[in-house]
C-alpha positions in Angstrom: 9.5 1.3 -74.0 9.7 -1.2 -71.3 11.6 0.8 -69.1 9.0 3.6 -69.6 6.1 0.7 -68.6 8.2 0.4 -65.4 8.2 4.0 -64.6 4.7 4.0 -65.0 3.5 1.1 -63.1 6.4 2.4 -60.2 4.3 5.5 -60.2 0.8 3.9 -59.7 1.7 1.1 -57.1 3.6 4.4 -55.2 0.5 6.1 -55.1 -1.2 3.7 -54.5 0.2 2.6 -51.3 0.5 6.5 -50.4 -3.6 6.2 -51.0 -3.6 3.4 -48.4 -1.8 4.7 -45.5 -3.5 8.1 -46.1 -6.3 5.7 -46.0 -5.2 3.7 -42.7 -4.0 7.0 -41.4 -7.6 8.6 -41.4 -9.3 4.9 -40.6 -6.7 4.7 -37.6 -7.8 8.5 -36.4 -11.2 9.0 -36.8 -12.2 5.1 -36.0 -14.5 4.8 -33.4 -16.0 1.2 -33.7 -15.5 -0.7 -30.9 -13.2 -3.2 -33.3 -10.4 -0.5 -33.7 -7.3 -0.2 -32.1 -7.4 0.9 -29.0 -5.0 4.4 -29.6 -7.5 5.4 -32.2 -7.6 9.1 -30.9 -11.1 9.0 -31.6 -12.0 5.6 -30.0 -10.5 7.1 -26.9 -12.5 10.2 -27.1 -15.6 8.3 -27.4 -15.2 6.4 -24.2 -17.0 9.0 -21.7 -18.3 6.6 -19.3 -17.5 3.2 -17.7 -20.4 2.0 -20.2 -19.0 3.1 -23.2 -15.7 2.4 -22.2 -16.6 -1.2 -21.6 -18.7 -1.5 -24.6 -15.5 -0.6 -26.9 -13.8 -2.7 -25.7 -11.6 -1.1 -23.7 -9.7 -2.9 -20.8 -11.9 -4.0 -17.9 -9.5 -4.5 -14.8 -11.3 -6.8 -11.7 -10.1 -4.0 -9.1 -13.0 -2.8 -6.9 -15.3 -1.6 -7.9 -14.0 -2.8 -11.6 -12.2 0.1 -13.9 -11.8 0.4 -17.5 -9.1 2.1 -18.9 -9.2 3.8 -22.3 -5.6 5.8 -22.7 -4.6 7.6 -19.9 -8.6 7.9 -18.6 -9.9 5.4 -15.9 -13.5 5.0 -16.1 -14.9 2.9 -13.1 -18.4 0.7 -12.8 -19.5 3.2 -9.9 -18.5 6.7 -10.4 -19.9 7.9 -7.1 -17.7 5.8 -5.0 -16.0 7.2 -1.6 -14.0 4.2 -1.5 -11.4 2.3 -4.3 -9.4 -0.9 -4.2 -7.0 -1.3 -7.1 -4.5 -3.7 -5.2 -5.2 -6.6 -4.7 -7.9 -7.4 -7.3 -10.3 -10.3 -7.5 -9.1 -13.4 -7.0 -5.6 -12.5 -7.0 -2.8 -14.2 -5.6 -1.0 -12.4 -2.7 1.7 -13.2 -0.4 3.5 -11.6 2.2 3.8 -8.3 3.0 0.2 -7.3 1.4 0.4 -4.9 0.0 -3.1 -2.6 0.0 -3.4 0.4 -2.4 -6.5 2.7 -3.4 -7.9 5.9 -2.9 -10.6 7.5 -0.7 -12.6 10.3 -1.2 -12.0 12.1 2.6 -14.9 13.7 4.0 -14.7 15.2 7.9 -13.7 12.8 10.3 -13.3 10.0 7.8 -11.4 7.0 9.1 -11.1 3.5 7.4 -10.3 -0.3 8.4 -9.2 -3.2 6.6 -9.2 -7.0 7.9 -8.1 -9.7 6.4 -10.0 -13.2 7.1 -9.5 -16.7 6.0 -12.8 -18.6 4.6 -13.4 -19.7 7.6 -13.9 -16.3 9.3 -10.5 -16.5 11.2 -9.1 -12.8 11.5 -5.6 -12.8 10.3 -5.1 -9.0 10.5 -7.2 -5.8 11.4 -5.8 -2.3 10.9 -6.5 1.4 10.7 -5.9 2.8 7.5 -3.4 5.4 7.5 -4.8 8.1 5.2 -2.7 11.0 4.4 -4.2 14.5 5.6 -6.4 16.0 3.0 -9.1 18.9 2.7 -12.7 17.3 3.0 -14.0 16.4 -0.5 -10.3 15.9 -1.9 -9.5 11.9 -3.2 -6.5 10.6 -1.8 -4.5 7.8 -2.8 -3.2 5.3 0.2 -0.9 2.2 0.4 0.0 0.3 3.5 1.6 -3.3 3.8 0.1 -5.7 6.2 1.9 -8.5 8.2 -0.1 -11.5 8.5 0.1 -14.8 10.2 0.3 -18.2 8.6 -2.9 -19.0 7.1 -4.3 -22.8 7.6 -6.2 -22.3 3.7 -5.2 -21.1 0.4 -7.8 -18.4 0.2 -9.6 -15.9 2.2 -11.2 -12.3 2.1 -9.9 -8.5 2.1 -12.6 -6.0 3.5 -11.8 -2.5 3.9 -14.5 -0.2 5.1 -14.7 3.7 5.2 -16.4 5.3 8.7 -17.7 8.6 8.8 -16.9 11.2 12.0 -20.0 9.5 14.2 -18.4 5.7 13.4 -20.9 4.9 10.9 -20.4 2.7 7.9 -20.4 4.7 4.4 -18.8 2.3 2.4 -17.0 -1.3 2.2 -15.3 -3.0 -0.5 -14.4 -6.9 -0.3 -11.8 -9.0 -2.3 -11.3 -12.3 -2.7 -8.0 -13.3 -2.5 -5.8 -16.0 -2.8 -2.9 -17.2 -0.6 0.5 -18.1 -2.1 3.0 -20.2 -0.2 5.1 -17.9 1.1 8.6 -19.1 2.9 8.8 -17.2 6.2 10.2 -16.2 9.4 8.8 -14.9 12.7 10.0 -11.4 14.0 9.5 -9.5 16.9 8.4 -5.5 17.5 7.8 -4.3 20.8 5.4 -2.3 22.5 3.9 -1.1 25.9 1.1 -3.3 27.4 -1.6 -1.4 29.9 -2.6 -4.9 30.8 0.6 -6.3 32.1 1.7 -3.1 33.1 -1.6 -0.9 34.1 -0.4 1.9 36.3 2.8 2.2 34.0 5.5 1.7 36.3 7.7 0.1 34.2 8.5 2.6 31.5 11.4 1.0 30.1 9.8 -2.7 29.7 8.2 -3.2 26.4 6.4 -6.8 25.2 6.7 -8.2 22.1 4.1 -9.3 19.4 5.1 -11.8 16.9 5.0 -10.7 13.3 5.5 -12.7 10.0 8.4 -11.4 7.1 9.7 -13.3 3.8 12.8 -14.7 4.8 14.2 -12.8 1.8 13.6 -9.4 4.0 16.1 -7.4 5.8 15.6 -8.8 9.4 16.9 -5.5 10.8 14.8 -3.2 8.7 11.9 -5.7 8.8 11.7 -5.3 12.2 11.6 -1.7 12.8 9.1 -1.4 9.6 6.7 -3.9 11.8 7.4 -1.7 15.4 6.4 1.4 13.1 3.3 0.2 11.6 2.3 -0.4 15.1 0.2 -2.3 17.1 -3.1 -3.5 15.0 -6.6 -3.5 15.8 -6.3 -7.2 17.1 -3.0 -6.3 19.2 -4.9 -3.0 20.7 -7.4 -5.3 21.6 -5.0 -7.2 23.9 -3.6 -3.8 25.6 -0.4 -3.5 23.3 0.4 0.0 22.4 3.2 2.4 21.0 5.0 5.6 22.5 6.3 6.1 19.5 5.2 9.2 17.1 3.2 9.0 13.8 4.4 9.5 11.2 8.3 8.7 12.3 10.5 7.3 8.9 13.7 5.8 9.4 16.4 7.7 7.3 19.0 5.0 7.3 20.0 1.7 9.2 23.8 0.7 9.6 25.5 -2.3 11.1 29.0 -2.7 11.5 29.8 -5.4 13.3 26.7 -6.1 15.5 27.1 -2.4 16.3 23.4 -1.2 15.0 23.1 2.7 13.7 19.5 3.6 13.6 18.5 7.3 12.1 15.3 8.6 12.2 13.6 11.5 10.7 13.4 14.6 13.1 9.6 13.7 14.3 11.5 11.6 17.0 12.6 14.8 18.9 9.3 16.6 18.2 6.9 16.5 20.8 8.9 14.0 22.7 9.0 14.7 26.3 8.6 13.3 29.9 11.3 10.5 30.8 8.8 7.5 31.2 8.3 8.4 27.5 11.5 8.4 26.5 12.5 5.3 28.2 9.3 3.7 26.6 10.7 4.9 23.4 14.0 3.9 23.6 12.9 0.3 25.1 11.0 -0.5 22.0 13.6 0.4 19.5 16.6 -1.2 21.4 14.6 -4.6 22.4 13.1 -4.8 18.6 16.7 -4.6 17.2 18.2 -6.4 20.0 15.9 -9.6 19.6 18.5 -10.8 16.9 21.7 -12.6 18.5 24.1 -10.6 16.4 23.2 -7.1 17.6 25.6 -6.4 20.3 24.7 -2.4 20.6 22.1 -0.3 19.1 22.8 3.6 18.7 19.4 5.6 18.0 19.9 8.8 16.2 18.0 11.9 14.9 19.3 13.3 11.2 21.0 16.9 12.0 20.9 16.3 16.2 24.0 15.5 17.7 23.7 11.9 19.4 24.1 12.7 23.0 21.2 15.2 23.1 18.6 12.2 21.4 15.9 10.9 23.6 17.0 13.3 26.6 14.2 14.1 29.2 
């Protein structure tokens, strides 16, 4: 008899607790409260708008303009923005490189510039977006790293600002950001200068602009990542200039023995010609590598082009 009880009450408190996740399962899909979980299918479902997102609670990130993200759908405050910042965010803490990531809705002609200021209106850095080629009406994610010198505060202000074709201002976004100590070392890259050099009779002299890198970087590859990027708005400013191409990526960087190996991408033999080029080109790799005490010789070479016929006239 007692074991018969058992049986019995085994029975109910199973079915019971199979009433209860049935229950929980049903609660758990069809919830749409803004106190449910947040992978509720339904919940998710329900968020149609940056409103309703927000208002179920959803995560609100501070990027700009601010986003809320329900799932895998990003809702954000203004839907008809040209122009998004989701690195850095408000108030956050950045060091060096920084690092600046969104995306831009490209229109014809569309070009974009950040600057970086401290609070007292210092510029620190200025430079052209680079924004990947798109058709007009197409949103494009970007990302670029910025070198910066040593600021005198702990905080400051990102602006980046989209142009249309005729140079007028669509659309500008500005972060606060904050300044961590950052242990660093200055580099070198070097460019042509129309100002000490104005009727370009010295093709194979180059100048050098100082740049800023963690100590914990790669001096080598440091360097050549700062002569790529190019000169800056603020460096243009004072005549500096590159010869190199857009768009060149280094494919791999040896040293053996302050022998340097530098391989680029093929863009460095397209659309390369004239010698005062050339010689520009060559200047401004071998002096940005050659700046360090240790490199003895620096080898430039072009993946699947035999060395001797790189950088020829």
């Amino acid at each position: 008899m007692i074991a018969s009880h058992r049986t019995v009450i085994g029975i109910l408190l199973a079915s019971l607790l199979l009433l209860l996740l049935a229950g929980g399962s049903g609660l758990l899909f069809f919830c749409t409260s803004a106190w449910c979980p947040d992978i509720a299918p339904s919940k998710r479902t329900a968020a149609i708008d940056f409103t309703s997102c927000q208002q179920l609670r959803f995560a609100v990130e501070q990027t700009s303009p601010p986003r809320c993200i329900a799932g895998s759908a990003i809702y954000y405050a203004s839907s008809g923005s040209s122009l998004r910042i989701v690195e850095p965010r408000a108030d956050q803490e950045v060091s060096l490189p920084l690092i600046v990531q969104g995306d831009v809705r490209i229109g014809s002609g569309t070009t974009a510039r950040l600057a970086l200021m401290d609070h007292d209106g210092f510029a620190l850095a200025e430079e052209v977006l680079a924004l990947p080629k798109a058709l007009s009406g197409q949103i494009v994610p970007f990302s670029q790293s910025v070198s910066f010198p040593r600021p005198l505060g702990t905080g400051g202000i990102l602006s980046v600002s989209l142009f249309t074709q005729k140079g007028k201002l669509q659309e500008q976004a500005e972060i606060l950001v904050r300044f961590l100590p950052t242990a660093s070392v200055e580099i070198k890259a070097f460019f042509g200068n129309t100002e000490r050099d104005p009727r370009a009779e010295y093709c194979d002299v180059s100048y050098p602009v100082a740049r800023r890198v963690p100590v914990s970087d790669d001096l080598l590859a440091a360097s050549l990542r700062e002569l790529l990027s190019g000169p800056g708005i603020l460096e243009q400013r004072q005549r500096f200039f590159t010869s190199l191409p857009d768009g060149l990526v280094v494919r791999s960087l040896h040293d053996d023995d302050g022998h340097v190996t530098v391989t680029f991408d093929r863009a460095l033999a397209e659309g390369v010609a004239g010698s005062c080029r050339v010689m520009a080109i060559r200047s401004q790799i071998e002096r940005t590598l050659k700046q360090f005490p240790f490199v003895k010789e620096v080898t430039i070479s072009v993946e699947g082009i035999p060395d001797e016929e790189v950088l020829q006239p």
